[in-house]
Every structure is written in C-alpha cells, then in structure tokens.
N, C-alpha and C positions, 0 to 999 in steps of 0.2 A: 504494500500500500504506500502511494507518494504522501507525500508532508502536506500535502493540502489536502489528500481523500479523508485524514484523519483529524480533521482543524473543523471547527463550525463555520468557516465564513469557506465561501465560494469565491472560486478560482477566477477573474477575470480576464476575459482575452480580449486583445484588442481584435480593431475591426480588422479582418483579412487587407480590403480597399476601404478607400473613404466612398461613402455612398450617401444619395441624396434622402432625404426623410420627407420630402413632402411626396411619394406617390406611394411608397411604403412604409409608415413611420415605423411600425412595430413588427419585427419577425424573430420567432426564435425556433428550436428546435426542441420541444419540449414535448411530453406524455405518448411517445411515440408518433411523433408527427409535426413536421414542417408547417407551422401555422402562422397566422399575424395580421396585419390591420392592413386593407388597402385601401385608395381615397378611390373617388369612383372619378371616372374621367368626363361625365356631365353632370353630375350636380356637388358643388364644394360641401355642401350640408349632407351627402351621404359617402358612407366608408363599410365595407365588405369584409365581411370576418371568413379566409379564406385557409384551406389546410390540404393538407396530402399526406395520410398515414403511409409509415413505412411497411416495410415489407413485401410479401407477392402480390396482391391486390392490389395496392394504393390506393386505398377508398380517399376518393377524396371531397370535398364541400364548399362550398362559395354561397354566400348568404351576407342580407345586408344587415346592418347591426340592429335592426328588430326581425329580423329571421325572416326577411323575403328572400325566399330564390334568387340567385344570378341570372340572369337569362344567358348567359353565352355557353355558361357550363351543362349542357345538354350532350355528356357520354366522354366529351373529351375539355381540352384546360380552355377554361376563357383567357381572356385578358389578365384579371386579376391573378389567377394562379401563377400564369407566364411571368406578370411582374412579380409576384414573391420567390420564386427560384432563383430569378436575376438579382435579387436583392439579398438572397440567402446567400448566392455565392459570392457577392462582393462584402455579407459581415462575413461570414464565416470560412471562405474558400469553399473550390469547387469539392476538393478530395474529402473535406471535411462533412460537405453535403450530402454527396455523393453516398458517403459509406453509413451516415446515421439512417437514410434512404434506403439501405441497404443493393445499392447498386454497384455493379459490375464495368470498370469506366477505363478506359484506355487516356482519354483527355477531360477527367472531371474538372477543370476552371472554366471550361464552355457551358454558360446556362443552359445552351440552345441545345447543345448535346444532350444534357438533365434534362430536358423539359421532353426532347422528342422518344429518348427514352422510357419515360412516366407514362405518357402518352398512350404506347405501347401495352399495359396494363391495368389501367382506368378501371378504378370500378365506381361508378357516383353513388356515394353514401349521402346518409342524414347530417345535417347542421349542429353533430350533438358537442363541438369542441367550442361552438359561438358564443355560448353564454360566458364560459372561465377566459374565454383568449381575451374576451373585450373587455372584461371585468380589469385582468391584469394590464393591459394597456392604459385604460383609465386610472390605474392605481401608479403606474411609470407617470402619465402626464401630471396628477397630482404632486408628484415629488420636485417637477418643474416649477410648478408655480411657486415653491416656496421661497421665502425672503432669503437671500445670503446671512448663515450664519452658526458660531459657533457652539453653539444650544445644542443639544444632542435633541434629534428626532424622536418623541417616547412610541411610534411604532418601528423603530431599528435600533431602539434598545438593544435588544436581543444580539446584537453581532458585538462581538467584543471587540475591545481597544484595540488590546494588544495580542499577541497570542501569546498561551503559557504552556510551559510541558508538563507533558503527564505525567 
C-alpha cells in the first residue's frame, strides 16, 4: 500500500492539459463510470448530467439536470457524451481514461479514438447517476463562492492538517 492509500486525505493530481470549464465544468471518474456536468449548446440556463459506465456494456445516460432525456442520445453518444470524453482526456489523460473505461487502446490520448471505440458497445441505460453527479457538482460550485480565507471550512473539518504516523 502507497503512503497516500493509507492517509485520510486524497491524493490530488493535477490536470493531464489545461482544459476549458465553460462546456464541461465538472467531470470525474467516479462509482464506476465516466460522468459530469455538460452546458447545453442552446440554452445557457440548461446543463446535462451525462455518464458512461465502464466495463463490457457501457451503459450509458445523458439527461438534463431535472431528468429530461437528451435527444441526441438515441442508441449511440450525443454531443454531450463526445464533449465529456474530450474533456476527460485533457483532466485526466487519454491512458488514464482509457483503462478506468476499461478499454483496450493502442493511442489512448485521442478522445476520438475513446469515443469511436464506446460507440462500438452502447448500451443506453436509465438516468440513475443524475441525481449524486449534480448534487456533487453543486457542492464543488459552492466551495467557489466562498470569501478568501483562513477560517477553517467546518464541513472539511474532517481532512487533517497535517498528516501523523501511525
């Protein structure tokens, strides 16, 4: 076990690339599946809670943040999924995506390669990651708004100072 798998606070990695947040603000890799916030490309006031479970199926979901359907995503990736792959690989790398996806990749840094890959295996599921993915996005945006300051946050209490040994 590495020195961080045994510590309470989590590991952070920087971004792979530097990547733009106004069409993807939020994407992570998280409860088995590629998920995160997309803006919708005609209306500024809606944003799409869109995912791709890993494994042999890739069930995946595109839904708007009160749980309407996508319309593009009918069997294969809309828009919104396309843009979260591209965005996945510029925080995280391609090889990085590629294998949580559990995909087999000869040049995983190409999104287009991931995406026509997935593509290949589609299975369109239910909306069921919509609810926690938007929730935790709005709980990241909340920590934005807060004033500069050196007051300790009392919900990140919980991550220690310093670290101690055991």
């Amino acid at each position: 076990m590495s020195d961080w798998e045994g510590s309470s606070t989590a590991r952070v990695l920087p971004p792979a690339r530097p990547r733009k947040l106004a069409k993807v603000p939020f994407v992570e890799l998280a409860d088995g599946r590629l998920q995160g916030v997309v803006s919708s490309g005609s209306d500024i006031e809606r944003v799409y809670v869109s995912s791709i479970a890993t494994g042999r199926d890739y069930v995946f979901a595109c839904s708007t943040n009160n749980n309407r359907p996508c319309g593009g995503a009918r069997g294969n990736l809309c828009n919104h999924l396309r843009a979260l792959v591209t965005e996945a690989v510029l925080q995280y790398g391609g090889e990085r995506v590629a294998r949580y996806l559990k995909l087999d990749l000869t040049e995983p840094d190409d999104a287009s390669i991931i995406a026509a890959l997935l593509a290949v295996g589609l299975v369109q599921g239910a909306a069921t990651a919509a609810a926690p993915v938007f929730s935790r996005f709005l709980r990241h945006l909340a920590y934005l708004e807060l004033a500069p300051s050196t007051v300790p946050v009392p919900e990140m209490q919980w991550f220690p100072a310093t670290r101690t040994e055991v």
